[in-house]
N, C-alpha and C positions, 0 to 999 in steps of 0.2 A: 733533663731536657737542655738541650744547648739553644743560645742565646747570642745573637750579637751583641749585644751589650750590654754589662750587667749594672750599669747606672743606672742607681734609683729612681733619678732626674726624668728619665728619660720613659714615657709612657708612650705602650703600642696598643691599637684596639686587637682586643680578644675578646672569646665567646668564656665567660666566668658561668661556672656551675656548682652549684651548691649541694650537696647532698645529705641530709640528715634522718638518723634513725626517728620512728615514732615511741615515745616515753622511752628513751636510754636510762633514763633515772630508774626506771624500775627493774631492770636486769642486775640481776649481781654482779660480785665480782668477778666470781666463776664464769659467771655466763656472758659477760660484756666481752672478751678475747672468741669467744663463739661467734657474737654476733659481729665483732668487726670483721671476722674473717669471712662471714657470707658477705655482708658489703662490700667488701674487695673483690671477690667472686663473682660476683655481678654484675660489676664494674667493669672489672679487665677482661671479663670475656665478652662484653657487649663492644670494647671497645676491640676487639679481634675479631667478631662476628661483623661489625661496621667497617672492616677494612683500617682502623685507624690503628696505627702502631701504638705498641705502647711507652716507646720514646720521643712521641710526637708531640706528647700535653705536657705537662704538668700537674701532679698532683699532691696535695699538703693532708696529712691526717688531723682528724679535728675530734679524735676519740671517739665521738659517736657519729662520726661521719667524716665527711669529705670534701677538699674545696679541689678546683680542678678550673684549669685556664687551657684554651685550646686556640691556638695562631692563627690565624686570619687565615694562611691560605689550606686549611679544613676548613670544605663548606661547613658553614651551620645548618643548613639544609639535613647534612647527612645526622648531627648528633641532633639531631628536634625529630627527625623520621626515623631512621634506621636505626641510628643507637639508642635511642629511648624504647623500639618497639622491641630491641634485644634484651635494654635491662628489665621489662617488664616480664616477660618470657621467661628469663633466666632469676626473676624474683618467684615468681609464681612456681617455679619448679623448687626452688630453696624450701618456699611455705609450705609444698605438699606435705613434707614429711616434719613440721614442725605442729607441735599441740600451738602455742602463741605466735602467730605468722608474725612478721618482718615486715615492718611497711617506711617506706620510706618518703621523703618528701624532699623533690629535685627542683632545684630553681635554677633558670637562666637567665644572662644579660649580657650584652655586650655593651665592650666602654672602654676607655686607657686605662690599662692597668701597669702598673711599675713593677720591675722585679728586682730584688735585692737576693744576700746569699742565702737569706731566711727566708722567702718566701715570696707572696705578691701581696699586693695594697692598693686601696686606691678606693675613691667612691663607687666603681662598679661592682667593686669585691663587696664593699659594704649590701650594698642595696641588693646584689642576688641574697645574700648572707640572711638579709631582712625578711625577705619573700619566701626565701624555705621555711623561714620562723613562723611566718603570720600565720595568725590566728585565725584566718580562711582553710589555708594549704593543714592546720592542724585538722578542725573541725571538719573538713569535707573528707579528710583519710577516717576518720572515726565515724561521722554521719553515714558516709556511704559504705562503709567496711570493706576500703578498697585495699588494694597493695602498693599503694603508687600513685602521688598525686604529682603532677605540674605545674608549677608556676612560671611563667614567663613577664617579664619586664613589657612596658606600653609598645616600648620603643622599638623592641623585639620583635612582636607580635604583629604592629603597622609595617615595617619593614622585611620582613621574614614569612613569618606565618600569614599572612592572610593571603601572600599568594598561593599558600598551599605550595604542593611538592610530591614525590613519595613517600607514602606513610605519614601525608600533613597533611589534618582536614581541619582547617580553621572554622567551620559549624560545629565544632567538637570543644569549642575554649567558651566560658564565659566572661566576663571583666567582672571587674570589683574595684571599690575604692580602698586604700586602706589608710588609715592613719600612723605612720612610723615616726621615728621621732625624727627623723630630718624631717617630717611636715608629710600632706596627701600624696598620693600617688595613685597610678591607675593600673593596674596587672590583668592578668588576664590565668585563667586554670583550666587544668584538663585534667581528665580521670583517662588513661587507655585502654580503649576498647571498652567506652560505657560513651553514649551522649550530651553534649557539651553539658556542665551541672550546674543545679540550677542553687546560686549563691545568695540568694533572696532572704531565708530563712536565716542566716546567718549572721550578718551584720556585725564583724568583729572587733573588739573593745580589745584597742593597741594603745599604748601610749601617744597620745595627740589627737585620739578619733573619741567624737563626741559620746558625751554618757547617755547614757539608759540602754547601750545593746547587750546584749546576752553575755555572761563570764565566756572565757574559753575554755578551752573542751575541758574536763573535770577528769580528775586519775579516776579512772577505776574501768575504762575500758568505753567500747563504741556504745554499752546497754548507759552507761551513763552518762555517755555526749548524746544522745538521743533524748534522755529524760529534761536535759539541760533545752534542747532545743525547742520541746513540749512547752516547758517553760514558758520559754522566751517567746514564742505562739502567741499561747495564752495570752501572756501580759499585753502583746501588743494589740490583739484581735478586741481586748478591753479594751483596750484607750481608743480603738477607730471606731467603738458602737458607744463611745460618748460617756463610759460608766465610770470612768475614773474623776475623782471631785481633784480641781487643782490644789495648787498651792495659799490660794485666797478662804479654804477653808477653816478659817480661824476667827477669834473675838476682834469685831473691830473696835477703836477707838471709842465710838458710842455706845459701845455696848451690846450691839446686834450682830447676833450671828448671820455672814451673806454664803451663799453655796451659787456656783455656777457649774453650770451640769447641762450636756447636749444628751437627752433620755429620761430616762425613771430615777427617783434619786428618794429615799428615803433615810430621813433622820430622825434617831431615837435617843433620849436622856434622862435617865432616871427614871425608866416605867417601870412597872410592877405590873405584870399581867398573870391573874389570877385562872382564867383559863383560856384552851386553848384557843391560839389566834392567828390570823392568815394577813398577813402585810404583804402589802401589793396589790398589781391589778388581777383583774381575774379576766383571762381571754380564752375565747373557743366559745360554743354554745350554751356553757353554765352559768346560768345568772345567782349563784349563790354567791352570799357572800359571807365571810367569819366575823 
């Protein structure tokens, strides 16, 4: 890609795009040169099906994936509709004849970005870099057992997408907050060709976002980011029906044990029950009791 000028110094806004394999770590060595070469495949004919040359971007290899900057004057319009509705198309053809489909997770943003001889830089490069990582864009390619998730930047999304376009239907993103380590941020995801999704269950545990949410997805495939998710359900559906005893459950200073509890709360220490016994309340029309 040619360049007015190759000073670092000197930052242009471009449209930075991320693209990373889902679990690269688990492919061999054998099999990682296979998969980078459907990624490329993907890539450059989506970027030929859009009309976009492909000495128009830039593009850096990142082993299990791909960073790519595209010049201001390519609408973003065209690579958010038509070239994403390409690489989806030309992913989902890759996967037919694959037994472990290919699933990728693409992130956008626009921002100044610097170019040197090695490459691009710059906090925008960062923060798309982020959003293909999070642990939203992971868990919702596993949760939903898709081929293809979206991440878009706030600023992206306010400015671009919600006024829609061809092949843009901003009732199709949800937002999410995430925690990254430069601090919160707001994004926004899409699954193509499924209904905006619904990011609720999820709640992802990033470096700087508060404790108690769910791990992220877990190696062993979508049957065990789902099991994960059950999980984290669970745990929370307890704590909103008041059954979880807090942090105050311990000996106080005087001596007495205090429990504060919104429900049913039963405490047991040293019994010995000799036969059998029913603890708890008994509801519905049976007045027996154990």
């Amino acid at each position: 890609m040619e360049h007015d000028a190759l000073d670092a110094g000197e930052a242009r806004y471009e449209l930075v795009i991320s693209v990373d394999a889902r679990r690269s770590g688990q492919y061999s060595d054998a099999e990682k040169p296979r998969m980078r070469e459907r990624i490329y495949r993907v890539l450059e004919t989506a970027f030929a099906q859009a009309g976009v040359g492909r000495d128009a971007v830039h593009m850096e290899d990142r082993g299990d994936g791909v960073l790519v900057s595209v010049p201001g004057r390519i609408a973003a319009t065209r690579l958010l509709g038509l070239w994403m509705v390409e690489v989806h198309e030309n992913l989902r053809e890759e996967n037919r004849s694959l037994l472990v489909p290919l699933g990728l997770r693409v992130a956008m943003h626009v921002g100044p970005v610097r170019h040197d001889s090695r490459g691009i830089s710059g906090r925008a490069v960062d923060l798309t870099c982020r959003l293909a990582d999070s642990a939203v864009a992971r868990q919702l390619l596993d949760r939903e057992r898709a081929d293809l998730v979206l991440a878009v930047s706030d600023s992206l999304y306010v400015d671009v997408v919600s006024a829609g376009g061809k092949f843009i239907e901003p009732a199709r993103f949800s937002p999410a907050r995430l925690g990254l380590k430069e601090g919160e941020v707001s994004a926004w995801f899409h699954l193509p060709g499924r209904p905006a999704p619904d990011i609720g269950p999820i709640a992802p545990e990033e470096p700087g976002a508060p404790a108690g949410g769910p791990p992220a997805a877990p190696v062993g495939g979508p049957e065990a980011a789902l099991a994960a998710m059950d999980a984290a359900l669970a745990a929370r559906a307890a704590a909103a029906a008041g059954r979880r005893v807090d942090d105050s459950n311990r000996d106080d200073e005087d001596g007495a044990d205090r429990y504060r509890a919104q429900g049913d709360l039963s405490v047991h220490r040293n019994n010995v029950y000799q036969q059998p016994v029913h603890i708890g309340r008994v509801t519905g029309d049976s007045h027996r009791k154990d």
